[in-house]
N, C-alpha and C positions, 0 to 999 in steps of 0.2 A: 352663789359662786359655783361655776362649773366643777364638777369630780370627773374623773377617769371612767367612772361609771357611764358617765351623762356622755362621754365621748364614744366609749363602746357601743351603748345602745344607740346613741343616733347614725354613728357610718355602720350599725350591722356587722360587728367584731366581736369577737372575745376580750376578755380585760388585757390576755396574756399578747395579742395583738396590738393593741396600743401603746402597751409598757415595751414589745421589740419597737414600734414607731419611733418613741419616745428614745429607748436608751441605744437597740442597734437596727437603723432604719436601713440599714444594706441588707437585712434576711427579709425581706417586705419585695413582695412583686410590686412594679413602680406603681402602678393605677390603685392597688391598696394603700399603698404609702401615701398618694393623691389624696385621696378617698380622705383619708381620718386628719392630713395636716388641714384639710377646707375645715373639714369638722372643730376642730384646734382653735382655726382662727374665727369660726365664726360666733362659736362659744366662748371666746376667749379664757381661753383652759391656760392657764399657769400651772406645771406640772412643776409636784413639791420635791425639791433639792434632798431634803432629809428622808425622804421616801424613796426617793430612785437610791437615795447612795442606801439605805437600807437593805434596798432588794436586791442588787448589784454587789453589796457588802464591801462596799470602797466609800471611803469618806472624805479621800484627797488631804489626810493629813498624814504626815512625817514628823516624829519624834530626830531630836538632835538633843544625845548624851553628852555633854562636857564634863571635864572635869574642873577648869579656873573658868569662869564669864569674867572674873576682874579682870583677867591677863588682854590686854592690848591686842595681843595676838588669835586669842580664840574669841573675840568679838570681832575682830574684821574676819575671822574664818566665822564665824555665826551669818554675818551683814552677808557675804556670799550666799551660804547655805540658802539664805530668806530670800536674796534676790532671784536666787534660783527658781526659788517654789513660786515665787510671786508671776513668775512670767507665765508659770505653768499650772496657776489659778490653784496652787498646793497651799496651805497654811502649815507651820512650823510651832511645834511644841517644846518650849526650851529645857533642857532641865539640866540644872549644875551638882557635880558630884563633889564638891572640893576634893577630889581626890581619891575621893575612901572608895576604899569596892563592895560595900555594905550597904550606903547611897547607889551606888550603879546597881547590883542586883534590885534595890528596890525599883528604883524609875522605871530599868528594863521589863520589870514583873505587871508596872501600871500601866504602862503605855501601849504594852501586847496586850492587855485587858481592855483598851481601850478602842483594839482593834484597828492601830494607824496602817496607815499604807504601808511604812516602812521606818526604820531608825537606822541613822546616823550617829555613830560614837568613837568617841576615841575614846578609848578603853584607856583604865589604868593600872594592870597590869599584863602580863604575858599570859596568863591564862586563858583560853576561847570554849571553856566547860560553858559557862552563862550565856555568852553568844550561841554557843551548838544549842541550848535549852529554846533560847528565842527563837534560834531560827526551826525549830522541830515543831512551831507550834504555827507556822506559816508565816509569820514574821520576815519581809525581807528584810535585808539589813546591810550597811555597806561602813567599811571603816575610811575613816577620815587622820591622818595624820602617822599611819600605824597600816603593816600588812597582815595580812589575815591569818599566816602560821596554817595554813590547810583548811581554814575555815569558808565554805562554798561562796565567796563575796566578793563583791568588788572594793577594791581600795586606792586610796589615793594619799600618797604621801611623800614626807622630804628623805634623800638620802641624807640620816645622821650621822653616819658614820664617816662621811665624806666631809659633813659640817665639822663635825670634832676634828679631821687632820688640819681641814682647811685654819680652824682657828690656831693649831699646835706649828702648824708650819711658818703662818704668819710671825708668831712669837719666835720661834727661833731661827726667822730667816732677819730678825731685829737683835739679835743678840741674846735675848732671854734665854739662863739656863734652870733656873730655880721658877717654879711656875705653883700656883694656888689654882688647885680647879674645886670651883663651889656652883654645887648643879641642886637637884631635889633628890625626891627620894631613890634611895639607891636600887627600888626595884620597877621606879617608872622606865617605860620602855625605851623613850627618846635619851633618856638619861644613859640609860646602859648601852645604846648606839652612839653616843657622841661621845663617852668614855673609851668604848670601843677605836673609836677614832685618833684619839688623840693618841693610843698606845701604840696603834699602827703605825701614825706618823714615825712616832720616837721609836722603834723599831728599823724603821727605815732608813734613818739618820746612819751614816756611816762612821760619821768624824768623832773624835774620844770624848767632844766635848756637850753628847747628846742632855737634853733637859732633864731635869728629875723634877715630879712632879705630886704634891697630896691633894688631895681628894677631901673636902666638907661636902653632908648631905644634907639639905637644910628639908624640914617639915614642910616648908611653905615657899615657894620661888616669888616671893613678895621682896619689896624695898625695903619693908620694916624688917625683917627676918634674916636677909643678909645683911643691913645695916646693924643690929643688935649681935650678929655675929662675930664681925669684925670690930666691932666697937671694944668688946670683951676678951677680944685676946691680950693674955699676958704677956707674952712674950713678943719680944723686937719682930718686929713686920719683915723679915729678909727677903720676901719675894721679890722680885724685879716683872714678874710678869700674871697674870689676873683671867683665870679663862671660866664666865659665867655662864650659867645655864639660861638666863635669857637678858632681856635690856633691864627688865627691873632690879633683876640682882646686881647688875652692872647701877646701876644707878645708888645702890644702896653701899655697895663697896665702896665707892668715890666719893659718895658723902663722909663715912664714918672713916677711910683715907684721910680726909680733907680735917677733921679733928683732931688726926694723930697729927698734924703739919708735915704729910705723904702728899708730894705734888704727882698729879697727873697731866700729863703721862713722863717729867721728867726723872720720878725716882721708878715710878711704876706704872707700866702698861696695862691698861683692864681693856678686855675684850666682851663684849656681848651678844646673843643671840635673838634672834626672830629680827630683830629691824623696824621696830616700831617706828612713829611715826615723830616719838618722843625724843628718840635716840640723837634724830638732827639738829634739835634744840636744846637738847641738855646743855646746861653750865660749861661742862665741856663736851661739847659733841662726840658721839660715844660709836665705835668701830664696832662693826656687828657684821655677824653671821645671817644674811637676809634671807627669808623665806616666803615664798608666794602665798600669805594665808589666804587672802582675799579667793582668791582662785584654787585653791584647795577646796576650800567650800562648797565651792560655786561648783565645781568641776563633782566632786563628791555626789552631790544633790541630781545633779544633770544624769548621773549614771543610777542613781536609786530610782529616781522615774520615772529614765528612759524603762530599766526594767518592771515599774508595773504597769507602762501603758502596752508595752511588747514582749510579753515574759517566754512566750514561745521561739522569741528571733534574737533575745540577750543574751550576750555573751559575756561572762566576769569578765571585767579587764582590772589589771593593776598597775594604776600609775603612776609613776616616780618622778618627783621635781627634782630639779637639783641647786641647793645652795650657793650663795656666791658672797664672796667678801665683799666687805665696801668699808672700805679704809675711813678712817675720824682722825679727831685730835687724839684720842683718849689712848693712841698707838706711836711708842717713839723706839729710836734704838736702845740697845740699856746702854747705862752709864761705861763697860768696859767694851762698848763696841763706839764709843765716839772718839773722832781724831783727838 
């Protein structure tokens, strides 16, 4: 089998001449470029993939840091991420944080050792010390669902804060004054934007009969976790109105509702977020806060390498989707706003 060697010496080159052929044939006067692609073919020279990206020191893969792969929501923003790479002959390194940022510094610490083109992460919490560490070490790196707080990156994500009224406005343009809001953990960052949100709506409320509203932070934004939550409360369920951190918690509410003999959405309205795919077939089809994941992804990935194939002509950009209601069964008037 032909080597690089056997190509140099027969078109009368250097190695260093074949390997610009090979990786950048625009620095090549055209009749040398001639010269060693005749020599290429007639050797039939298969130049080794793991060797150019060696020497080039690109490997064409990207790291993508999650925190939930269970969540519905960050597997169709994954399915993006991959279709992305795949068009652009990139391969994608998964890795799940559940959450903890102990997990994420670790992944981030492997995967910069592993020398990827770049990671994709949604970080889970507000801090960007770990990211500035990555990215000092040449690392690019772009956030996905979360803006970057000063950090030199591009980002792509949903306005929460805008989610959070939209859901708070909904509720009380149905009558709801007494509202349960049960999200994750109270230092994730979409959690504290969509909280954000909903205080602005009620803010904004002019009339005396604005909503009052508590606040559960669950360990885990899972169906078993909000279901075991609600299941275990002692006391009378008074809410009239239900605003979940995503479709799963909404799903797990309405279950453990549905044991207390709480009809939905006649005694109580639950609201859900992300827009899953579940949400339209639930039991009771379930009113959600939708979000573009699929395309968050996709859009994310497109922009981590556009900038390693053109890092001299890249410019961060920061993109912002924006949320939108889509009304269900699981959304009715309360009981003191019906004729």
């Amino acid at each position: 089998m032909a080597n690089i060697r056997d190509v140099a010496q027969l078109a009368g080159v250097s190695l260093g001449t074949v390997s610009n052929a090979i990786n950048r044939p625009e620095l090549l006067a055209s009749s040398t470029l001639q010269r060693i692609q005749k020599v290429i073919e007639e050797l039939e020279f298969v130049p080794n993939a793991s060797a150019r990206n060696l020497r080039s020191r690109r490997n064409r893969v990207i790291g993508l840091v999650l925190p939930d792969v269970s969540n519905p929501f960050y597997t169709d923003l994954a399915k993006g991420v991959n279709d992305a790479a795949y068009a652009s002959e990139y391969v994608v390194i998964l890795c799940n944080t559940d959450g903890s940022a102990q997990k994420e510094v670790q992944y981030l610490d492997v995967l910069a050792r592993q020398n990827v083109e770049g990671i994709l992460i949604t970080p889970v919490s507000e801090s960007n010390l770990t990211l500035a560490n990555v990215a000092e070490r040449g690392i690019r790196l772009a956030l996905v669902d979360r803006f970057p707080l000063g950090l030199q990156a591009c980002s792509v994500a949903v306005n929460d804060v805008y989610g959070g009224s939209l859901a708070l406005t909904h509720l009380h343009d149905l009558g709801h004054r007494k509202i349960l809001v049960i999200m994750g953990k109270a230092d994730f960052p979409q959690v504290v934007d969509r909280i954000t949100g909903i205080k602005q709506a009620i803010e904004s409320i002019v009339d005396a009969d604005a909503p009052e509203f508590i606040k559960i932070h669950l360990d885990s934004m899972s169906v078993k976790n909000a279901y075991e939550v609600i299941r275990d409360m002692n006391s009378p369920f008074d809410f009239t109105g239900v605003i979940c951190g995503n479709d799963l918690i909404a799903i797990g509410v309405i279950r453990a509702l549905g044991e207390k003999n709480i009809s939905i959405p006649e005694d109580v309205s639950v609201i859900g977020y992300d827009d899953i795919d579940f949400a339209t077939s639930a039991t009771v089809p379930i009113t959600s806060i939708s979000q573009p994941s699929y395309e968050l992804g996709f859009t994310a990935a497109e922009l981590l390498i556009s900038e390693g194939e053109s890092p001299e002509k890249h410019v961060h950009q920061r993109i912002e989707f924006q949320p939108k209601l889509v009304i269900r069964s699981s959304t009715a008037e309360a009981k003191s706003h019906r004729p």
